[in-house]
N, C-alpha and C positions, 0 to 999 in steps of 0.2 A: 504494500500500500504506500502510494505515496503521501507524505503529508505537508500540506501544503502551509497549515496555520495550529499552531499547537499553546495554547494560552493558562496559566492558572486563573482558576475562575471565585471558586470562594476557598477558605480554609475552614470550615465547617464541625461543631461542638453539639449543634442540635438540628431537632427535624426543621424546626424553619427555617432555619439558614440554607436548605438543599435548594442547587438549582431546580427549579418550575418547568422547564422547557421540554421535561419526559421525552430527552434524547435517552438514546438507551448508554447503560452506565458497567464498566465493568472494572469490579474492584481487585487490588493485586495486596496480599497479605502477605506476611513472611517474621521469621524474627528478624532483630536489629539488627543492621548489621550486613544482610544477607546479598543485598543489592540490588532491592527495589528502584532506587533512583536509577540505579545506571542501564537496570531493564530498559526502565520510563526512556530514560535519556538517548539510550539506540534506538529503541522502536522507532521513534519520532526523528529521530536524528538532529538533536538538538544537544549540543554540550552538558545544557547549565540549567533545564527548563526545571529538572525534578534536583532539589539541591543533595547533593554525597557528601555527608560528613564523617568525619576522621570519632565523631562522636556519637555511639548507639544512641537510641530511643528519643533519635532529635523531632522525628513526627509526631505531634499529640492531635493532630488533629484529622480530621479528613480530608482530602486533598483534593478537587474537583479540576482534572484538568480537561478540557474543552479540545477535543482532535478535530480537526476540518468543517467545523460548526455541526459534527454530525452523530458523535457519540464522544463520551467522558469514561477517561482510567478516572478512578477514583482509589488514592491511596489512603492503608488506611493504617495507625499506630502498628510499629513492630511490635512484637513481644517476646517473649523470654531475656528480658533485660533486667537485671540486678537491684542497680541504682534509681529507682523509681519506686516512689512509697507505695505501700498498699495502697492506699485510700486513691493515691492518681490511677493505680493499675485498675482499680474497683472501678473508675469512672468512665475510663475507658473502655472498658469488657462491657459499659453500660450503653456507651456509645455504639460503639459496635455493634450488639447486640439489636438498638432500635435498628443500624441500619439496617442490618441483614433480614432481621424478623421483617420489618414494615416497609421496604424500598423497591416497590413497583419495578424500575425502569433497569432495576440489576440484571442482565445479563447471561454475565458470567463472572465466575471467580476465578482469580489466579492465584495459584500459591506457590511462591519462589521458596526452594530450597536450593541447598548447596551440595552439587552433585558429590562433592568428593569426602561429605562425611553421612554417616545415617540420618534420616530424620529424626528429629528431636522430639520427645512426649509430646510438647507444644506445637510441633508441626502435622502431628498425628490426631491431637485436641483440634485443630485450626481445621482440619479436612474433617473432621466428623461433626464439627460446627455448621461446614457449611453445606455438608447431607444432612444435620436435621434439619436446615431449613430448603433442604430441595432445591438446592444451586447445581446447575451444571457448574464442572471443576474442569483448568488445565491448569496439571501443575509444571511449572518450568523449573527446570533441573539448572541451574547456572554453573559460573567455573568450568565450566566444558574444555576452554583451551590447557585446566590447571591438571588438568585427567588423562594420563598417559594412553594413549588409544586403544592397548593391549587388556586396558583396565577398564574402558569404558561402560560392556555390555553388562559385566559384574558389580558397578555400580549401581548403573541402570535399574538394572534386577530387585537390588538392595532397596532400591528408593517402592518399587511400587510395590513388593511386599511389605516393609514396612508401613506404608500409606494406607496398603489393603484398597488400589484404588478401584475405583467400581466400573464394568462395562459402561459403554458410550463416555468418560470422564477421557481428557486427553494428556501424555506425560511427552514433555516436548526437551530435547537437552538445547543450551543458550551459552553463549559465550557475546557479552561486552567487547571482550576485546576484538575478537575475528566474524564479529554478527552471524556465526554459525549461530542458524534455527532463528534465525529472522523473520525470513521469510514463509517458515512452517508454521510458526506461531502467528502471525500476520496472518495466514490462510483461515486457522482456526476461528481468531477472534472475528471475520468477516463475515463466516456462517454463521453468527450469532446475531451480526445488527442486520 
């Protein structure tokens, strides 16, 4: 896909702050850390749109970014991050939780992990969150280029038993640095708007 116009639209804590405009919306989860922004940031092909910091659980909020005026990534709090009180973690599970439960125009779900260690409890919690609420899921497998190639099928393997991930659900592998699975994942998320 190419894209022509890629904007951030609100930074969003509650339902009324969602944009209105019921473009269809697909949200990308993952813990801190993982590489959500630089997902964001190749898909679109934009440096600097979705910010990468040297610092976990810098997201608190929901992220609405607006692709070709014609559907929205919407990122949303990493998790499995340390340094974050209960009470902000609480608030944010709460957050979440309206969007997921109550948000029409979701899509799909994407769930970045990192191809080259197992998934985490919380990456395993984050995919059965978003089967109870009957989201279609791709999960993208990142570090792809950090995966020696002799190694990759065995990883592969690792991620989607762990995940237990369910028929018609799609596991795509991604690499930032060489836009390997760009264009796969591109494909995916188009049968969906």
């Amino acid at each position: 896909m190419k894209v022509n116009q890629a904007e951030i639209v609100i930074s969003a804590v509650k339902e009324e702050q969602y944009p209105n405009d019921r473009l269809p919306e697909i949200c990308l989860a993952g813990r801190s850390n993982v590489g959500k922004s630089s997902f964001i940031n190749k898909m679109i092909q934009r440096k600097g749109l979705a910010r990468t910091s040297a610092k976990p659980g810098k997201t608190q909020t929901l992220n609405f970014y607006r692709i070709n005026e014609k559907f929205y990534f919407v990122d949303v709090p990493g998790y499995g991050y340390a340094k974050v009180s209960k009470k902000e973690r609480a608030a944010w599970g709460k957050m979440m939780e309206t969007y997921f439960s109550k948000r029409e125009p979701l899509v799909l779900a994407v769930l970045i992990v990192d191809l080259r260690h197992k998934p985490t409890e919380d990456d395993l919690l984050m995919y059965d969150f978003f089967k109870h609420y009957d989201l279609r899921v791709m999960v993208v497998a990142t570090k792809l280029d950090k995966v020696p190639r002799s190694k990759r099928a065995k990883h592969l393997k690792q991620v989607r038993e762990v995940l237990d991930i369910e028929e018609g659900d799609h596991l795509v592998t991604f690499s930032a640095e060489t836009s390997e699975g760009r264009d796969e994942a591109w494909g995916i998320i188009k049968s969906y708007l």
